[in-house]
Every structure is written in C-alpha cells, then in structure tokens.
C-alpha positions in Angstrom: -5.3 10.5 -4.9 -5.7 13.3 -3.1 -3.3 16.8 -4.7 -1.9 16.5 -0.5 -1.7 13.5 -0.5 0.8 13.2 -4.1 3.6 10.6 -3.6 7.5 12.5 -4.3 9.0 9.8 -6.1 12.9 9.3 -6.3 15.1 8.8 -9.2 16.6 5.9 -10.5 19.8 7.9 -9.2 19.1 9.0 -5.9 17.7 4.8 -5.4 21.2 4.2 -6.4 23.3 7.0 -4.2 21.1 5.2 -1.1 22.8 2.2 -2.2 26.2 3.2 -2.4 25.8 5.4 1.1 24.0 2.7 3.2 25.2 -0.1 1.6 23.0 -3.9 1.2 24.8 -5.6 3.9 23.5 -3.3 7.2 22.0 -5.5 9.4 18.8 -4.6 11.1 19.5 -3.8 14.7 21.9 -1.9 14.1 21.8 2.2 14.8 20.1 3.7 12.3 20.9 7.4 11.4 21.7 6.0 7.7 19.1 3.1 7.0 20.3 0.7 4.3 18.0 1.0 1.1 19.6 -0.8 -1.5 19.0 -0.9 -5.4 17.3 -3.5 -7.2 19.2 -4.6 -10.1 16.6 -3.7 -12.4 17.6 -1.1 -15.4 16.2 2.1 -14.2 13.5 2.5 -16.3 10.1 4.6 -15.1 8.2 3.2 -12.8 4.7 2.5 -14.4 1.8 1.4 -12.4 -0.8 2.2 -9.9 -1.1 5.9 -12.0 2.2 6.5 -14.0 4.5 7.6 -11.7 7.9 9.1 -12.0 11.2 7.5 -13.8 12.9 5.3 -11.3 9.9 6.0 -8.3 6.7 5.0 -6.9 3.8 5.3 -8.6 -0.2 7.1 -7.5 1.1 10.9 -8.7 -1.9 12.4 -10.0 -2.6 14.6 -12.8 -4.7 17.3 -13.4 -7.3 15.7 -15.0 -7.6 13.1 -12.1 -9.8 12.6 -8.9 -8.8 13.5 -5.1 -11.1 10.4 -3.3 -8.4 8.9 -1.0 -10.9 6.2 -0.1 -12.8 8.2 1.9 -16.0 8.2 -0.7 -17.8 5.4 -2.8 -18.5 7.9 -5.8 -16.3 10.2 -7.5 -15.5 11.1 -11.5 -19.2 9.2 -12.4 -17.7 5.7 -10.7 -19.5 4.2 -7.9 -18.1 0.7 -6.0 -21.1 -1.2 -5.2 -20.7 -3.9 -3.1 -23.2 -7.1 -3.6 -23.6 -7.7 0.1 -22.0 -5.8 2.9 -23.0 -7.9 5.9 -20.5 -11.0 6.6 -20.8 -13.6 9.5 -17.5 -13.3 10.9 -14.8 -16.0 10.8 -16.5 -17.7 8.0 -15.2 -18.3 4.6 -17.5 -16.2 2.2 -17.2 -14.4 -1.2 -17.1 -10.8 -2.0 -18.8 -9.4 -4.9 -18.6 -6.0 -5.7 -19.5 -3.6 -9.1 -17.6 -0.5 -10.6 -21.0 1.5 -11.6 -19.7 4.2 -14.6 -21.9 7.5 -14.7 -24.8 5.2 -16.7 -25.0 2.7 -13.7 -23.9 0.2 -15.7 -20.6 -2.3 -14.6 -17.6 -1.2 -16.4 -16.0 -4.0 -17.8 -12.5 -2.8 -18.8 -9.3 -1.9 -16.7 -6.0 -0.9 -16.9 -3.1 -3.0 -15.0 -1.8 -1.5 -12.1 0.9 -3.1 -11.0 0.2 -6.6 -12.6 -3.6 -6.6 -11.4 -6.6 -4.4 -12.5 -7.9 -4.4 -9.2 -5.7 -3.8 -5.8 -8.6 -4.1 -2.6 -8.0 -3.3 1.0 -9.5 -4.2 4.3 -9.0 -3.0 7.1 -10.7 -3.2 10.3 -12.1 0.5 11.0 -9.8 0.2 14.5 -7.1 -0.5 11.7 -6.3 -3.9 12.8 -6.9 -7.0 10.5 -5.7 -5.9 7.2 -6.1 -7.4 3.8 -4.5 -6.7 0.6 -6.9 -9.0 -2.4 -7.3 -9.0 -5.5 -10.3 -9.9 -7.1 -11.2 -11.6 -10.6 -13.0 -9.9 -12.9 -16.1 -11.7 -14.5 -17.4 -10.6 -17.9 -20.7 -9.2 -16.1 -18.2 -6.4 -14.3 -18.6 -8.1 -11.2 -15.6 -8.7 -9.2 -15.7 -11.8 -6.7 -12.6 -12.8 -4.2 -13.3 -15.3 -1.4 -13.5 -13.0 1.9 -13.2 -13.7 5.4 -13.9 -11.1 8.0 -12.2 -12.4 10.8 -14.0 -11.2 14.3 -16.5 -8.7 14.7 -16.7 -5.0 13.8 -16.8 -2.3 11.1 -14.4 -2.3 7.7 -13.2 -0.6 6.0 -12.5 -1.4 2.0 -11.3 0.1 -0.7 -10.9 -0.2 -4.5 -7.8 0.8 -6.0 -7.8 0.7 -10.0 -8.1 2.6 -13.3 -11.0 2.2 -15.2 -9.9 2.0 -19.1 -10.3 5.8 -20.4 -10.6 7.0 -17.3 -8.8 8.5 -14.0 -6.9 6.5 -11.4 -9.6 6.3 -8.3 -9.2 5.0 -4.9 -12.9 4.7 -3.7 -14.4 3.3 -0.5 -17.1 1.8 1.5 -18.2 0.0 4.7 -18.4 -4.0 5.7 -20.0 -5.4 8.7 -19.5 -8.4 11.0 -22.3 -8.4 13.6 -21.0 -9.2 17.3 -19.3 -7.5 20.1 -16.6 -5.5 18.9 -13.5 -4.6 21.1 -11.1 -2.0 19.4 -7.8 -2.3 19.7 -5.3 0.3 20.7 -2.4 0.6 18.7 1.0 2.2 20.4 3.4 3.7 18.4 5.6 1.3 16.6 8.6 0.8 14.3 9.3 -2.8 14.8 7.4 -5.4 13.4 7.8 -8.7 13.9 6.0 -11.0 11.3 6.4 -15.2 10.4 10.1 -14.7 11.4 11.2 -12.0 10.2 11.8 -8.2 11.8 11.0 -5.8 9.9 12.7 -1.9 10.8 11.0 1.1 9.7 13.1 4.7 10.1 12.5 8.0 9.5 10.0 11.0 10.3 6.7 11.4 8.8 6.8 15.8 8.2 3.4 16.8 7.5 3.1 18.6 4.3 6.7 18.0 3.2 7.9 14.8 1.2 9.1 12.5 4.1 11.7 10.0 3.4 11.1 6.5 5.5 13.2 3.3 5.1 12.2 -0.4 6.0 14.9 -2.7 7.0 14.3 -6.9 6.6 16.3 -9.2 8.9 15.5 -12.9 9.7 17.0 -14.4 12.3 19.4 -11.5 13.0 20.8 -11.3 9.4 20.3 -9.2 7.1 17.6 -10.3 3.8 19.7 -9.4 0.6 17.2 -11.7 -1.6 13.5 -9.7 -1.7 11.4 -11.2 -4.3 9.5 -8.6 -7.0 5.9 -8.8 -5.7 3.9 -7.2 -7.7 6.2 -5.5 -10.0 8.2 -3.6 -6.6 10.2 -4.8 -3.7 7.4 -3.7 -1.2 4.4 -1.9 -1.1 3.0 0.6 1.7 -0.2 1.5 2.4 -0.8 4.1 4.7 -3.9 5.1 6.5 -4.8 8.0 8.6 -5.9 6.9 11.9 -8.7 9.5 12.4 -10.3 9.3 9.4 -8.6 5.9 7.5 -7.6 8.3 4.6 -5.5 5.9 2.3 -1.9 6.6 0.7 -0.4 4.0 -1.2 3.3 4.1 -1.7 6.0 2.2 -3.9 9.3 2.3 -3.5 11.8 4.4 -4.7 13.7 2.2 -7.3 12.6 1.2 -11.1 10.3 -1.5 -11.6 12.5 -4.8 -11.1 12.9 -7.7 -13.6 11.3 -11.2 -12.0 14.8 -12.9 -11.7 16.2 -9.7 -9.6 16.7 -9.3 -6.3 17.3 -6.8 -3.4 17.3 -5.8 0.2 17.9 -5.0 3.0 16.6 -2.2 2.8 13.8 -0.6 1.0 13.1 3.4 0.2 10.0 5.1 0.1 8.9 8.5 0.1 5.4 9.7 0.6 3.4 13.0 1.7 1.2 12.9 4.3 -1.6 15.4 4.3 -1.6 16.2 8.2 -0.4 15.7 11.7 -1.9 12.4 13.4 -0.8 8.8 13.4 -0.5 6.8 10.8 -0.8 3.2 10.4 1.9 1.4 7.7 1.4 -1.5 6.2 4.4 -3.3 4.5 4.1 -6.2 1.9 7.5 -7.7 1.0 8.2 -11.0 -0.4 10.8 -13.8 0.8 11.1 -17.8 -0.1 8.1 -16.9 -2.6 5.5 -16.0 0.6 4.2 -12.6 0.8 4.1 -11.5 4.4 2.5 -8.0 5.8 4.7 -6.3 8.7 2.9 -3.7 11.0 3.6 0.3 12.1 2.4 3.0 13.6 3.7 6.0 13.4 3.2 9.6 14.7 4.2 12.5 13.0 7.0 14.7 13.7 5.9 17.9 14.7 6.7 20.9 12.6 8.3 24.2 14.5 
C-alpha cells in the first residue's frame, strides 16, 4: 500500500499497557477520554498476514520492494485484475468472476494466505454506501468466482487485496455497474454505529500524516461484549476509504494474532496513517455468537495547527 498510507503497528506490549489502563469491563456509553482496548489472550507473537506486519500489530506495512496502488489502479508491479463482466442487474443474485493477469497476460494461479484467505475483495458503492467484504474461490484456471449481488443502482467500486506467490502485496481496483437511477447518499459525520443489536463506539482523531490512534468499543444491549470471536485471524478488521477519491487503507488491530478458542473485547485498538485531510469512511468487521457483522463511520480529520 501506498509509503503514506503505511499502517504504525503496536507492540504486543503497548496492546497490553491499553489493557491494564482502560481495562475490559468499560462499558460503551460511557465518557471516553480513555477507550477500553483490551488484550486478546493470545501469546504475543508477530502478527503475520495481509503483508507481514510488525510483532504484536496489524499487518499491510510495506517494504521497499513493494507497490504503492491503494486501490486506486487495476495494474501495477506486471498484475492486472480483470473482471469477466462488469455490468450486474441490480438486486439479483449473480456471480463474479474475475482474473489476476501476471506481466504475460496469463491468470496467476498461486497465492499466499493473508489472513486465512488468498483473496480479501471489497465493494463499495462509489457514494461509499453498500459495502461488501468476500472472498472468492480460486479455480485452477486462475479465475476467481463469488456469488455477487449489487444491491440498487450505481457505480462500485472493488478491490482485490492479495499476494501473488513471489511477488508484492497489491491492493488493485476497478469499476462495477448497476444500470438505473442512482441517488447518492450523504453521509454525516459519525462515531456511533448501530448494527443487528449491537453499538458499536469508535474514539479518537484521525491526524493526517501522523500515526493516529482510534479505538472501537462493542456493547449489546447496554453491556459491555467481553467475548469477540477471532475472524479472520484478528478481533476486527478496518477498512478505510478516502471519501474523495475511495483510496483504500486496511487496518488490523493492534494485538498478536489470537488462538481460535480466545477471546476479547470491549474494546479494540487500531492505529493507522492516513495520507491527507478529508473524511473518511470506516468500516468495522467484528465477530459475536459466530456472525460477522459490519458497523459504519465517518470520520473527519482533525485539523493540524
């Protein structure tokens, strides 16, 4: 991902020092000049996934042998994403096939796991309503099919997040379409969520240009969540998008990869870099009673004297 874009992961330590100052119990609601962001049990061993990342943080650092793309380009380091069709009727149940083209224009066939899939893909309405987090299957032609539905009209935005075998760590990105009249909605700033029960609390400042330290906060019913599931080898991921331009960031938290038996919560950690001033939509999968749900923010960033 893009150098200015480069996710400041944690330690182990610091995950635990959050622990120990916030503590798991905070319920959400509360004030919150110290969010709660509490320790998985997990040992604290590195953090490996999505582009190795630092011991005890979130993954997608880059090194110097790897691509800036940020979604924002369907070609970069010889790989192209080549969709099979990018016209959908919406609200009907389709499939979406899709290619990674190497520099011979051949499918590449081989992946690394990122996070327990070879292939993380993201929809978004270009509006940024309607996301999707999928993930495909892998044929052994090198086409990548998952049923699709794009649910009302408009432009989308997708992107393919993955690590071609021998290669760099790319995020690359094209356009969808669902024919009909399309009415964009406006988002206002945001830092509540509420999603299939649950309320969902996101703190802190987004500092362009500086790593910016944000916190998310589950509650369900007015208590506190102390038992987040592992989804995907974290307690929550965040993908962020720049409004203007739907530049893409995706973050991890800032604890070592969890065991599938642990648990944690309230609170989860993150820290992240964003490239510029703007809004920025957040998008938070967490995991609870073994359903993944997908809580909603937009944030504005704090200006910078």
């Amino acid at each position: 991902m893009n150098a200015a874009l480069r996710l400041s992961g944690y330690t182990a330590v610091l995950a635990l020092v959050f622990a120990a100052a916030w503590g798991v119990g905070a319920a959400v609601g509360a004030p919150a000049t110290a969010p709660p962001a509490a320790a998985p049990v997990a040992s604290a061993v590195p953090h490996a996934g999505m582009g190795a990342g630092t011991a005890g943080g979130h993954a997608h650092s880059r090194g110097a042998d790897e691509v800036d793309s940020a979604g924002l380009v369907a070609t970069a380091a010889g790989y192209t994403f080549v969709p099979k069709l990018t016209t959908y009727r919406p609200g009907v149940p389709s499939e979406l096939a899709f290619t990674i083209t190497g520099s011979d224009r051949r499918p590449v066939t081989r992946f690394d796991d990122e996070h327990e899939k070879q292939m993380h893909l993201i929809l978004v309405r270009r509006d940024s309503a309607w996301f999707q987090h999928l993930h495909p299957t892998l044929g052994p032609d090198g086409v990548w099919r998952v049923p699709l539905i794009l649910p009302v009209p408009g432009i989308y935005r997708m992107y393919a997040d993955f690590a071609p075998t021998g290669g760099p760590p790319l995020v690359l990105g094209t356009d969808l379409f669902a024919p009909g009249d399309f009415d964009p909605i406006a988002f206002p700033p945001s830092r509540v969520a509420q999603v299939g029960g649950y309320q969902v609390r996101l703190d802190g400042e987004l500092v362009p240009g500086s790593p910016s330290q944000i916190f998310a906060t589950v509650s369900r019913d007015g208590a506190a969540v102390t038992d987040l599931e592992p989804y995907l080898g974290a307690f929550g991921h965040l993908v962020a998008l720049r409004q203007s331009d739907l530049t893409y960031l995706h973050v991890h938290p800032d604890a070592a990869t969890p065991a599938p038996t642990d648990r944690s919560g309230p609170g989860i950690a993150f820290t992240t870099e964003v490239p510029s001033a703007g809004t920025y939509r957040l998008y938070l999968d967490f995991r609870h009673a073994g359903i993944v749900r997908t809580a909603e923010f937009t944030v504005t960033t704090r200006e910078v004297p």
